[in-house]
C-alpha positions as CSV (number, residue, x, y, z in Angstrom):
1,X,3.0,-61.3,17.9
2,X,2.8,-59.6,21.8
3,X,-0.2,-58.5,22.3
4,X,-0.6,-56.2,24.8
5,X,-0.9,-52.8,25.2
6,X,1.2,-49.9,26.7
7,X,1.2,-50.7,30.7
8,X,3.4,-51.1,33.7
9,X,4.8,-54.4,31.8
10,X,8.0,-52.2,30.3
11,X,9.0,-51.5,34.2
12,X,10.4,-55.2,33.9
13,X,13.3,-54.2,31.2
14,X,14.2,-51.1,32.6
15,X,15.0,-52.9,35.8
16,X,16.1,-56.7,34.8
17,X,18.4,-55.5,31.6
18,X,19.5,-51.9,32.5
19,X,23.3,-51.5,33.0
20,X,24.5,-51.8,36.2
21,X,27.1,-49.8,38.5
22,X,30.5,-50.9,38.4
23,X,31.0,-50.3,42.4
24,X,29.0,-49.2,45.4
25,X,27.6,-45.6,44.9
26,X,26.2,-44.9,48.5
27,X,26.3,-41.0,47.2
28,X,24.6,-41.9,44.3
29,X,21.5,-43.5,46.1
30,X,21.1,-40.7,48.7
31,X,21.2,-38.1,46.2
32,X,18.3,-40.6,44.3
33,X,16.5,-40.5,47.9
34,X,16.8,-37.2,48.0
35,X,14.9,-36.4,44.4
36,X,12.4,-38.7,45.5
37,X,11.6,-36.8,48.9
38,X,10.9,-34.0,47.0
39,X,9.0,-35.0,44.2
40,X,6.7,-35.8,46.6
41,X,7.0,-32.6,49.1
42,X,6.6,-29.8,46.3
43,X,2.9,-31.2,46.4
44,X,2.2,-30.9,50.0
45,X,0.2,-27.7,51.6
46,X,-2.2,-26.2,50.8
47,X,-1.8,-26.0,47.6
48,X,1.6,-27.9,45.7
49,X,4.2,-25.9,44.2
50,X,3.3,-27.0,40.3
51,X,6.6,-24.7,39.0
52,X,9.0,-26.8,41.1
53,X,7.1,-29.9,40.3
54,X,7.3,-29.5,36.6
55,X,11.1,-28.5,37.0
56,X,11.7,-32.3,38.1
57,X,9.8,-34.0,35.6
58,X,12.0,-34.9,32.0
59,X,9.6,-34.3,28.8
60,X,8.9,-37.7,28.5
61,X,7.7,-38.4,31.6
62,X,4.9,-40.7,32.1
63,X,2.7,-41.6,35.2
64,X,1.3,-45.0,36.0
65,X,-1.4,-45.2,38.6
66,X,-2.9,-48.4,38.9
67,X,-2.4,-49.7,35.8
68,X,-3.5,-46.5,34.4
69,X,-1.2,-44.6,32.1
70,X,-0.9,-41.0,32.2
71,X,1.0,-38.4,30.3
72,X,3.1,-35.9,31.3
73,X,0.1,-33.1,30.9
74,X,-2.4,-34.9,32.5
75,X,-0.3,-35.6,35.5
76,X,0.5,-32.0,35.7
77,X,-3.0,-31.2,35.6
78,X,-3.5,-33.2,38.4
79,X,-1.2,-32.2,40.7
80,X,-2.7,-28.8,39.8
81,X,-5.8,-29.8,40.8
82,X,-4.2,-31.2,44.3
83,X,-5.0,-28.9,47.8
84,X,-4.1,-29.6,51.8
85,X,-1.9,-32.7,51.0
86,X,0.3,-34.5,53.8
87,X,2.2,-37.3,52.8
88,X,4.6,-39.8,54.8
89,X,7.4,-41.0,52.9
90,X,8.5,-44.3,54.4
91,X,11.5,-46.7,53.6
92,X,13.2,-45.3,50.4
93,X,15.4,-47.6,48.6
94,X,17.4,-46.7,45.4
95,X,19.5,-48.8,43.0
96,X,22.0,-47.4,40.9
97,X,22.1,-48.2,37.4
98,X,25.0,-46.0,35.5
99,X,26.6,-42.5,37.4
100,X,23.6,-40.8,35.8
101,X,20.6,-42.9,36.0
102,X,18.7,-44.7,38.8
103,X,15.3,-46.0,40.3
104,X,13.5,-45.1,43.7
105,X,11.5,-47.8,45.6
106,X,9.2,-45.9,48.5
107,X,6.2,-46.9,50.3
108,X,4.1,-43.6,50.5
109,X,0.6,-42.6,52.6
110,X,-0.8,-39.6,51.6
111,X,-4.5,-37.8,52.0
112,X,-5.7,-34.5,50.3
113,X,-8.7,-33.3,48.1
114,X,-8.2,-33.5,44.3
115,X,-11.1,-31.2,42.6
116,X,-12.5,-31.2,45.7
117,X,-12.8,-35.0,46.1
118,X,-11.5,-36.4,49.2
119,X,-8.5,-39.0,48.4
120,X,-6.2,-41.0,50.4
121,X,-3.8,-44.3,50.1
122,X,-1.2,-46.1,51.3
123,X,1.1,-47.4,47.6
124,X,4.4,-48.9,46.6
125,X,5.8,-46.1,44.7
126,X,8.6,-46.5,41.8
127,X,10.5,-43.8,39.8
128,X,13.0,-43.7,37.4
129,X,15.5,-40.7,37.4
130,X,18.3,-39.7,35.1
131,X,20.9,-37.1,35.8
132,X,20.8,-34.4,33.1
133,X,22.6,-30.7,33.6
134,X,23.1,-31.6,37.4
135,X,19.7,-32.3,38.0
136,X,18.0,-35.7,38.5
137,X,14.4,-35.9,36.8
138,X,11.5,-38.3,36.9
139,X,10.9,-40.5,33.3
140,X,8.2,-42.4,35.0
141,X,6.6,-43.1,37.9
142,X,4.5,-46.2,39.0
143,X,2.0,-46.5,42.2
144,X,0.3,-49.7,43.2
145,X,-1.6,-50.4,46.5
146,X,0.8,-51.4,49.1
147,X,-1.4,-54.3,49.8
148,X,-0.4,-55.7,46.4
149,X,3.0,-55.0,47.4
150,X,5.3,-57.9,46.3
151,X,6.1,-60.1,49.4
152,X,9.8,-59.0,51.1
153,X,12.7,-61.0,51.7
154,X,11.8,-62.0,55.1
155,X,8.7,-63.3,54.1
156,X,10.4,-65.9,51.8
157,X,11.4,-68.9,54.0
158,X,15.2,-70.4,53.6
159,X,13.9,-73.3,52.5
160,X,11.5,-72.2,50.0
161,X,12.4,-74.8,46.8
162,X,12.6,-71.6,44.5
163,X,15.3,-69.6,47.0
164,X,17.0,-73.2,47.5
165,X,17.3,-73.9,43.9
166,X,18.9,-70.3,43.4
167,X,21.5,-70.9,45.8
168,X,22.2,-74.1,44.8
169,X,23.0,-73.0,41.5
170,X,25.2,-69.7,42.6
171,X,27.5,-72.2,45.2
172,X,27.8,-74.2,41.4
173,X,28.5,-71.3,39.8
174,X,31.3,-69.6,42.5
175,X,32.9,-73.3,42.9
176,X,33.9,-72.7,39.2
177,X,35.2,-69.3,39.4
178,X,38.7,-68.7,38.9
179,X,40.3,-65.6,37.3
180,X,43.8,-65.3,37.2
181,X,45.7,-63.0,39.6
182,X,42.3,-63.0,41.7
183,X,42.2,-65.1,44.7
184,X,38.4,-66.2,45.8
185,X,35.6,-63.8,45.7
186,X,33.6,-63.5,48.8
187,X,30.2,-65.5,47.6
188,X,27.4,-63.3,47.0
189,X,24.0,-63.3,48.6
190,X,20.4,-64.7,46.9
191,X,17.3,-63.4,47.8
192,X,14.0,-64.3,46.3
193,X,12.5,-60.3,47.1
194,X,12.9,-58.7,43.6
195,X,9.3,-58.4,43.2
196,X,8.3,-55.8,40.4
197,X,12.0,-55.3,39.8
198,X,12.1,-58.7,38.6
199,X,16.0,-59.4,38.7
200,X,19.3,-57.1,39.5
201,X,22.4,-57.2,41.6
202,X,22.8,-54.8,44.1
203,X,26.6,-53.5,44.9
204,X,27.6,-53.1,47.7
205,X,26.0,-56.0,49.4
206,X,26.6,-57.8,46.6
207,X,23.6,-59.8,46.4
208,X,21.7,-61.2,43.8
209,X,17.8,-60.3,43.6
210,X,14.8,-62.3,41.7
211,X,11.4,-62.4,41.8
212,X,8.8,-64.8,42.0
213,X,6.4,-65.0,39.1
214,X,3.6,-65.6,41.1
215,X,4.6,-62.0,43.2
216,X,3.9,-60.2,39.8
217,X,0.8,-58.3,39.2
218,X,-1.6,-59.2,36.4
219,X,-0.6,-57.0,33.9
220,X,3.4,-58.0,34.1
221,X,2.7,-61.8,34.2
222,X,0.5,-61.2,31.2
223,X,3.7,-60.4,29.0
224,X,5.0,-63.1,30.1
225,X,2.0,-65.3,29.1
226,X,2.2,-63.4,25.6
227,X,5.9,-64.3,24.9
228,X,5.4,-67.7,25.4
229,X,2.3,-68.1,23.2
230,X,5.2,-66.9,20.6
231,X,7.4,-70.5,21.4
232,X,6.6,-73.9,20.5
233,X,7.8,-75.2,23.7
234,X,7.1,-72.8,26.4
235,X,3.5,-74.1,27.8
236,X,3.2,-70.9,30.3
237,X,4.2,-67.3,31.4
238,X,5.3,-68.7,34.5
239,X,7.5,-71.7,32.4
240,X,9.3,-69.5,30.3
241,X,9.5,-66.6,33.3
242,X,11.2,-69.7,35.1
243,X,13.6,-70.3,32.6
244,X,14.6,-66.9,31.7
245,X,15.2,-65.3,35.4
246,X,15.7,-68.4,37.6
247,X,17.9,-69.9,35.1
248,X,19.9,-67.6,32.3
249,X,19.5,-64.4,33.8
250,X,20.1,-65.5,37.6
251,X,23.5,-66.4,35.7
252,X,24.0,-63.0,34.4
253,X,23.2,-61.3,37.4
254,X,26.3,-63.7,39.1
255,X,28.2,-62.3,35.9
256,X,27.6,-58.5,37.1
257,X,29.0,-59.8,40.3
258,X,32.0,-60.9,38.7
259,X,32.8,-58.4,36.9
260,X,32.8,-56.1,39.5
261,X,34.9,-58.1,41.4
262,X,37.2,-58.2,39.4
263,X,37.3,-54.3,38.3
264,X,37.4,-53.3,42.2
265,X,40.7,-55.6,42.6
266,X,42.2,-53.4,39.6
267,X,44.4,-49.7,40.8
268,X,42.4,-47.1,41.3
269,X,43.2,-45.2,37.8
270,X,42.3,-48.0,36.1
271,X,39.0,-48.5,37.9
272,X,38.0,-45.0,36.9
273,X,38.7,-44.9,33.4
274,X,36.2,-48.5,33.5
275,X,33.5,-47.0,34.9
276,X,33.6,-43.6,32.6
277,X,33.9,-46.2,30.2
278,X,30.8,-48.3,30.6
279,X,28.5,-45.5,31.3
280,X,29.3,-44.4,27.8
281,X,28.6,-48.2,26.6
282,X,25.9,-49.1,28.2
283,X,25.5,-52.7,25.8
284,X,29.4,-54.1,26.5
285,X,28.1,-54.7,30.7
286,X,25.3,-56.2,29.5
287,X,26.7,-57.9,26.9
288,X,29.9,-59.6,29.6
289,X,27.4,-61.0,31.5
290,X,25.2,-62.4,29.0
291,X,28.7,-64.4,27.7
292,X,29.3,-65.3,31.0
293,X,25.4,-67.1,31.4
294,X,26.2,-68.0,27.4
295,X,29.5,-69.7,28.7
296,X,28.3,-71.2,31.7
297,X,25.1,-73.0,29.9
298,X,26.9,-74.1,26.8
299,X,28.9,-76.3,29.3
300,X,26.7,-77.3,32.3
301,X,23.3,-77.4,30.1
302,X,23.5,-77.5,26.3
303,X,20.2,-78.7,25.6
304,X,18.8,-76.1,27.6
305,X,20.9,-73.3,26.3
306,X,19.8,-74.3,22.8
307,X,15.9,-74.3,23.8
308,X,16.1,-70.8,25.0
309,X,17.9,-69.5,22.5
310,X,15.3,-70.9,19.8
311,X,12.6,-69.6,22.0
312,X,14.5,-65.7,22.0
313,X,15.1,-66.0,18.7
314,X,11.0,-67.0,18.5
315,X,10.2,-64.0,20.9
316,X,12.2,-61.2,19.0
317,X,10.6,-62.2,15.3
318,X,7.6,-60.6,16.3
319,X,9.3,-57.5,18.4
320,X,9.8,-54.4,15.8
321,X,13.2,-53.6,15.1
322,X,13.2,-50.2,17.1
323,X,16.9,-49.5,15.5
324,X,16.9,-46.5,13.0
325,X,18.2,-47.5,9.1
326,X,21.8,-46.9,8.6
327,X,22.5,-46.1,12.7
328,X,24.9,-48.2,14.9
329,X,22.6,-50.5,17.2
330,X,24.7,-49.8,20.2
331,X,25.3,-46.2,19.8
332,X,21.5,-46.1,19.7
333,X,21.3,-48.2,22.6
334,X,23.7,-45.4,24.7
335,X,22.2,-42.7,23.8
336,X,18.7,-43.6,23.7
337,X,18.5,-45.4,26.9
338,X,16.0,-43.7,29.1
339,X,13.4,-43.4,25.5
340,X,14.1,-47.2,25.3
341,X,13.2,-48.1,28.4
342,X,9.4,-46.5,28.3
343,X,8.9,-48.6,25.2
344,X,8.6,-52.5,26.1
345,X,9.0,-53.7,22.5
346,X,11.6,-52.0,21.5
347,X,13.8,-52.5,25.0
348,X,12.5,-56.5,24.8
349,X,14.2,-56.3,21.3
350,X,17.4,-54.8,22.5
351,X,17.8,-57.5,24.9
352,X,17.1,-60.4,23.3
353,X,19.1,-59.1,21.1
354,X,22.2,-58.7,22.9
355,X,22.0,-62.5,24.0
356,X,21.5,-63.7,20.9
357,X,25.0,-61.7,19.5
358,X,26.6,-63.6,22.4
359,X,25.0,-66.9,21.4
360,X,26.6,-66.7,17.5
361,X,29.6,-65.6,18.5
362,X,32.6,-68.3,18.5
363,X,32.3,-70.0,21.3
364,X,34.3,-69.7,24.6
365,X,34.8,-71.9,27.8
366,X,33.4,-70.8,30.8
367,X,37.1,-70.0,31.9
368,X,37.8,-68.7,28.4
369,X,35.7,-66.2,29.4
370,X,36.6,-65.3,33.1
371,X,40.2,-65.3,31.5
372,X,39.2,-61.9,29.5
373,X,37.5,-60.7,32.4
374,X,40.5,-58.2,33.5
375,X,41.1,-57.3,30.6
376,X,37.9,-55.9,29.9
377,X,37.3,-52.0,29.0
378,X,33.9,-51.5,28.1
379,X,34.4,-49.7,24.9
């Protein structure tokens, strides 16, 4: 069984698992900038503007401070309690996950008096936003000290043996990609700078982003170390984090980037009617890419294939079956995205999940797979 407790941990599935944007969405991300900004501004002055600040926040929003958890009240009350606030907002970046959902990444200084304290810091801020009657709200928000900041790309030599291994395996990967009709994708970029985000692909410059589990804070590696006490075979956190995002999920990400190759070489009507279409089925994206890792493994690295799957299938025995009775699992999945993602059990669940459906499902060649690939309508 996990055993660890509500904490900044459930950031991982939101970011590594979410569904991903089809194409580009430059709008998209500066309209996430933008919410950002002035989550942050409405609490600047004198005194902040709580009414406005309220007005951004979704119901279930939650705060994480330092590994501290706070509700939605108590944050309030904080802010409340806020006077003469300045605050530099400094090298925003957002990533798209769906038309209507999306995460801010920010470095923020800010100084003030809170109940007539004196405060000030310098954090790595991170906030989840959905789009909801026009308006993009805050579910959570996490702050950790910039100095624990996880390291950036540049600071990850070219030939570090974790970002050479990467690459390695993606020039494998794109050697063996052919879908009919398509001539040769332009290769996508590795980087080793995912840091708290832990793994995604970014469109647009189409590059592929992990982490290193050594760049992960205490609380995050310990679900790591938690999940693998569940296996009989995974001695570490840091093993079975290797073998998950370095491995199967470094895959999947390379399937996202497939997939939206493919779809932005289709005519522009059909593109549309795709991308309304996987925003409204948020589990078939995930679910293309996790056959396209299932694919790739079951023919480049059986054994290992098999080992992971007995050790998800380990993992998810002692994760609660967050599904209600009698309710369609990926109807539940759509419409209760953003609750899932606050709640690390149940989203670990889902995932797992989806790559075990894959697993028992008849199996398909790696080009079996890419074959289907245009023909693909998320519904």
């Amino acid at each position: 069984m996990l055993r660890i407790k509500f904490n900044i941990s459930f950031l991982v599935f939101v970011a590594v698992f979410a569904s991903r944007p089809l194409h580009a969405q430059t709008d998209l991300q500066q309209q996430l900038i933008d919410a950002d900004r002035a989550l942050f501004d409405v609490t600047t002055g004198s005194h902040p503007d709580v009414q406005k600040y309220e007005q951004m926040l979704a119901p279930d929003y939650i705060d994480i401070e330092f590994g501290t958890v706070y509700s939605r009240e108590d944050d309030v009350n904080q802010v409340k309690a806020m006077r003469n606030f300045s605050i530099q907002y400094e090298n925003p970046r957002a990533l798209v996950l769906s038309p209507t959902s999306g995460y801010v990444l920010s470095e923020v200084r800010y100084s003030g008096t809170v109940n007539g304290g004196g405060i000030q810091n310098h954090v790595l801020s991170t906030t989840i936003y959905s789009l909801e009657n026009g308006k993009w709200l805050a579910h959570l928000q996490m702050m950790e000290p910039f100095t624990a900041a996880r390291k950036s790309a540049a600071a990850v030599p070219g030939n570090d043996p974790t970002l050479v291994a990467l690459r390695t395996l993606a020039t494998q990967v794109e050697a063996k990609v052919h879908v009919p009709g398509y001539p040769t994708f332009p290769p996508p970029k590795v980087m080793l700078d995912a840091g708290t985000a832990v793994s995604f692909f970014s469109y647009g410059d189409e590059t592929a982003h992990e982490a290193q589990f050594a760049d992960l804070p205490p609380p995050m590696q310990e679900l790591w170390n938690n999940w693998a006490a569940d296996t009989t075979d995974e001695p570490t956190g840091k093993v079975l984090f290797d073998d998950m995002f370095h491995r199967f999920f470094f895959v999947h990400e390379l399937g996202h980037w497939m997939a939206s190759q493919v779809i932005a070489g289709l005519p522009d009507s059909q593109m549309t009617v795709i991308a309304k279409n996987e925003a409204g089925h948020k589990w078939e994206g995930e679910v293309a890419a996790n056959r396209i890792a299932v694919a790739w493994y079951r023919e480049h690295d059986p054994q290992y294939l098999e080992k992971l799957i007995k050790d998800f299938r380990s993992i998810q025995a002692h994760l609660p079956n967050p599904v209600p009775a009698g309710i369609d699992e990926k109807t539940y999945f759509t419409d209760n995205y953003q609750k899932l993602g606050t709640d690390p059990m149940a989203y670990g669940w889902y995932q797992l999940q989806m790559v075990l459906i894959v697993y028992d499902e008849p199996a398909r060649s790696f080009q079996q797979v890419l074959d289907a690939l245009p023909n693909n309508r998320y519904e």
